[in-house]
C-alpha positions as CSV (number, residue, x, y, z in Angstrom):
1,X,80.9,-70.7,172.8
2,X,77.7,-71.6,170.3
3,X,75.8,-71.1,173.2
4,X,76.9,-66.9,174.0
5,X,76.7,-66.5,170.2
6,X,73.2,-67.4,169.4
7,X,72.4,-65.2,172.4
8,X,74.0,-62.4,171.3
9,X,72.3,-62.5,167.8
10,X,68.8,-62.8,169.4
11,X,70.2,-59.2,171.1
12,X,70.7,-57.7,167.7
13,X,67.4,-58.8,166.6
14,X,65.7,-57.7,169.5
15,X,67.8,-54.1,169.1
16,X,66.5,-53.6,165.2
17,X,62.9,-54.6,166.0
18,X,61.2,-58.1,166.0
19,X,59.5,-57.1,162.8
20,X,62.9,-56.5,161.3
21,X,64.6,-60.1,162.3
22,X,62.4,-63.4,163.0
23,X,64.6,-66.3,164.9
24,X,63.0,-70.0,165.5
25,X,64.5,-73.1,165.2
26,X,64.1,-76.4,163.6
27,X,63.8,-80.1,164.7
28,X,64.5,-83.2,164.0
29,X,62.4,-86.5,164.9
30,X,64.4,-87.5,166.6
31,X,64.9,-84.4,169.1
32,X,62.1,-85.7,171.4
33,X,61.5,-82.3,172.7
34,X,59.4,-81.3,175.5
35,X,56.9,-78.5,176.7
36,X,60.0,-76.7,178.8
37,X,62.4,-76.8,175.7
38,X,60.0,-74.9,173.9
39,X,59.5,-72.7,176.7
40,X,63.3,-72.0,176.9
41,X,63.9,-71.4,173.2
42,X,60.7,-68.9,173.4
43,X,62.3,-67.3,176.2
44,X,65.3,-67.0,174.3
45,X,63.7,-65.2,171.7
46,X,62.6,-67.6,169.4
47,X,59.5,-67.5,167.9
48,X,58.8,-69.9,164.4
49,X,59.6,-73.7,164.5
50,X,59.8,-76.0,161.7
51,X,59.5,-79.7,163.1
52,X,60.6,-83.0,160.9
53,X,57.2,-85.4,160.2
54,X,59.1,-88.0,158.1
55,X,62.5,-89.3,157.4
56,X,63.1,-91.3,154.4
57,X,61.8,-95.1,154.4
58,X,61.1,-94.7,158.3
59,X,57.4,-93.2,157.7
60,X,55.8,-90.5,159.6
61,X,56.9,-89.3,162.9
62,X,55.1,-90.6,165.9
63,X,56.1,-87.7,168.2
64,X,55.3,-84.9,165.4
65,X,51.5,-84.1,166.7
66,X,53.1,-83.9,170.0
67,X,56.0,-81.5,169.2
68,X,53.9,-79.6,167.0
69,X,51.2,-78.7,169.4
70,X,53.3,-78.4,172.2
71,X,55.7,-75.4,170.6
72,X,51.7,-73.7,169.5
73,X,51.3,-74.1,173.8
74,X,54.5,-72.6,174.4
75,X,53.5,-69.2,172.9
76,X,55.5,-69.8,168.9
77,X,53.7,-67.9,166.2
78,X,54.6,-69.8,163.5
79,X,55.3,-73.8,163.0
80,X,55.7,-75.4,160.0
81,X,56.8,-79.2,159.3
82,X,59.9,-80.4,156.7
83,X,60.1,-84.2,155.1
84,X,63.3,-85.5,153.6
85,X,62.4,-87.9,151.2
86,X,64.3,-89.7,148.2
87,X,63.6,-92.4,145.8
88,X,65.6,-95.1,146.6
89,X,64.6,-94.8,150.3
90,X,62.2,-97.7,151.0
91,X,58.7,-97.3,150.1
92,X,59.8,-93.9,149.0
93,X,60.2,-94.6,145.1
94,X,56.8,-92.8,144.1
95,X,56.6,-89.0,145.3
96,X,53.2,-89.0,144.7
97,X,51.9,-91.5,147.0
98,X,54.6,-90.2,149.6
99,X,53.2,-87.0,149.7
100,X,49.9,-88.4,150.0
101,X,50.9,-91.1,153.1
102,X,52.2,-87.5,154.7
103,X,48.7,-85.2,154.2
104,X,46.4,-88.7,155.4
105,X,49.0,-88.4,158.3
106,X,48.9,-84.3,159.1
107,X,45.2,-84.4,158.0
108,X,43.6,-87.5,160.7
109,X,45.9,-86.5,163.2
110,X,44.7,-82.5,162.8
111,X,48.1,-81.5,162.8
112,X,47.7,-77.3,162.8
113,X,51.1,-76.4,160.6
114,X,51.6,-73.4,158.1
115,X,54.2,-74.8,155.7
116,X,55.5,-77.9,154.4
117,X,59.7,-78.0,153.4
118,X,61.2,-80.6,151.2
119,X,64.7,-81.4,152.2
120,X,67.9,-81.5,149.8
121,X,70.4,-82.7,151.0
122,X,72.9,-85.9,150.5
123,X,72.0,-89.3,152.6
124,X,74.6,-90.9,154.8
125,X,75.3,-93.7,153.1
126,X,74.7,-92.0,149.7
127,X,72.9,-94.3,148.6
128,X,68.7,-92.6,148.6
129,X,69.2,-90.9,145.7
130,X,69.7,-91.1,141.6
131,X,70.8,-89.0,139.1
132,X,70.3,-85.4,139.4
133,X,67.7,-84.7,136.4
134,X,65.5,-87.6,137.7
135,X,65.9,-86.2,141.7
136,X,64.6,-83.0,140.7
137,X,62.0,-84.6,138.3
138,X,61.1,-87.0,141.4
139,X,60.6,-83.6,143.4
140,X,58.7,-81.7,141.3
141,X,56.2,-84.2,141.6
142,X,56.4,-83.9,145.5
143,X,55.8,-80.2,145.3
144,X,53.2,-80.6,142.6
145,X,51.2,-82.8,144.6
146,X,51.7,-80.7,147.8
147,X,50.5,-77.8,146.2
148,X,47.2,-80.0,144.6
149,X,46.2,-81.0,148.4
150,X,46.4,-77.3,149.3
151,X,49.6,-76.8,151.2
152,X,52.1,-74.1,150.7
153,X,55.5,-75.3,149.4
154,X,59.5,-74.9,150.1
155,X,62.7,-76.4,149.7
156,X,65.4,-76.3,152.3
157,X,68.8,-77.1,150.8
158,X,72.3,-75.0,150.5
159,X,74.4,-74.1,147.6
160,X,76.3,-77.3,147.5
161,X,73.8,-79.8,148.5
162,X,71.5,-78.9,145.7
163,X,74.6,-79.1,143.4
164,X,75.3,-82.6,144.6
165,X,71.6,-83.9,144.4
166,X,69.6,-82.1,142.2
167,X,72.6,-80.7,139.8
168,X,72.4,-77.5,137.7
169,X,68.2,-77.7,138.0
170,X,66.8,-73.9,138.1
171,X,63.4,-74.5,138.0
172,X,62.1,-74.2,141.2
173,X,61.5,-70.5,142.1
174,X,57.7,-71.0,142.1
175,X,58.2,-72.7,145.8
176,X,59.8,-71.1,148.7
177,X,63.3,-70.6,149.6
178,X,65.0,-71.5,152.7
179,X,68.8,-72.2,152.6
180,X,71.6,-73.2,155.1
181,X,74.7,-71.0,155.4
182,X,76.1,-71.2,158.7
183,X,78.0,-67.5,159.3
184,X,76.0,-67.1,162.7
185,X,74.6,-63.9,161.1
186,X,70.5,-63.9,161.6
187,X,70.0,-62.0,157.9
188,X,70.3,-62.6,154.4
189,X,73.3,-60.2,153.8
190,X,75.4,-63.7,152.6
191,X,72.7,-63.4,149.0
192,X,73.1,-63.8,146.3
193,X,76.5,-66.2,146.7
194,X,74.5,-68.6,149.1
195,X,71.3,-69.0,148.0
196,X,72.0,-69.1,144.1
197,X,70.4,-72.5,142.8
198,X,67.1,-73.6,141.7
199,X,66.3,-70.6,140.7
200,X,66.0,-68.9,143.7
201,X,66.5,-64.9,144.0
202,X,64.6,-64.3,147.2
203,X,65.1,-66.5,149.6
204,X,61.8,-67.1,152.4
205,X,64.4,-68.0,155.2
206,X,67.8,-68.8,156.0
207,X,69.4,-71.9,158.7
208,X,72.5,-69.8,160.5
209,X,73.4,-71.9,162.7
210,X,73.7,-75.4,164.0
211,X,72.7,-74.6,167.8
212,X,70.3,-73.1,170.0
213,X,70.9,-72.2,173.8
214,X,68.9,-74.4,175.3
215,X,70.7,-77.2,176.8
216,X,69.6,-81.1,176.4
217,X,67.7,-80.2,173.2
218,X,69.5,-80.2,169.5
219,X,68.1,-77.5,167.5
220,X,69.1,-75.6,164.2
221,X,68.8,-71.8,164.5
222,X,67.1,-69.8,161.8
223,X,65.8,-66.3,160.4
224,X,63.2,-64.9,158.2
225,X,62.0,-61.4,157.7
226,X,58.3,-62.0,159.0
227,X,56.2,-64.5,160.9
């Protein structure tokens, strides 16, 4: 059923006009995806990726060069990498130095990426986290750093996540935008109600879904207005 509604959307998008409605996809590191599932998802119409590089106290990704380089080969235009990272993960507690660990990483292994994407969102266990005012002081060191080193910032989150981590915090509209609403509608007609926290008013790009089409590899579906 996920599977006949993902391809329908990519129809709609492909009815209005590429330039009009952007799909890709995101991964985890743990996805351990392969030249022919990029070729599928860019055969189904897919055509930005965003690929995890490092997950909390379990450093950076040893498959992320791989994955990265492999969805450029398949034909993507566009392929960014997200971290989720929190304070009380191990080795984690000091933003600054994680950021760092993460550009030495992207840099020496000449990963070619576009954006970099914090993620917001609760931990399992509920345990990686503090307060809200010192989570969103902890990330705007992140960002700041990023943005120091040169790279081009955004947050991923949704309405309630951000409300749960990083409380009432609005001052973040100086990064990028990309939130999670999953209506399995590839535009941002669900705005202002889903994307209003940190500030936001535009959002850069929106997670729809929780499934692509392609079979044996677990993606996240997404839109954006551009490449």
């Amino acid at each position: 059923m996920k599977r006949r509604l993902v391809t329908g959307f990519l129809l709609v998008c492909l009815w209005v006009g590429i330039s009009e409605c952007v799909t890709g996809v995101d991964i985890s590191l743990y996805a351990e995806v392969q030249p022919s599932d990029w070729e599928c998802l860019y055969k189904n119409g897919f055509r930005f990726a965003t690929v995890q590089c490092w997950n909390c106290g379990y450093y950076f990704g040893e498959d992320t060069a791989y994955a990265v380089q492999t969805a450029w080969d398949a034909g993507f235009e566009a392929v960014d990498v997200y971290v989720f990272m929190a304070p009380k993960c191990i080795h984690n507690s000091n933003a600054t130095l994680v950021v760092d660990w993460i550009y030495g990483n992207l840099t020496a292994q000449a990963i070619n990426y576009g954006k970099i994407w914090f993620d917001i969102e609760e931990c399992p266990s509920s345990s990686c986290w503090q307060s809200t005012s010192a989570n969103a002081q902890y990330m705007h060191e992140a960002a700041k750093r990023a943005d120091s080193l040169g790279m081009t910032v955004g947050f991923y989150s949704s309405v309630y996540e951000w409300g749960v981590v990083m409380g009432s915090d609005a001052s973040f509209s100086s990064y990028l935008q990309w939130y999670a609403h999953w209506d399995e509608n590839p535009s941002f007609s669900d705005t202002p109600k889903y994307n209003n926290y940190g500030g936001w008013v535009t959002p850069y790009m929106k997670q729809y879904w929780d499934a692509g089409p392609c079979s044996g590899i677990d993606t996240d579906v997404n839109y954006r207005d551009n490449i």
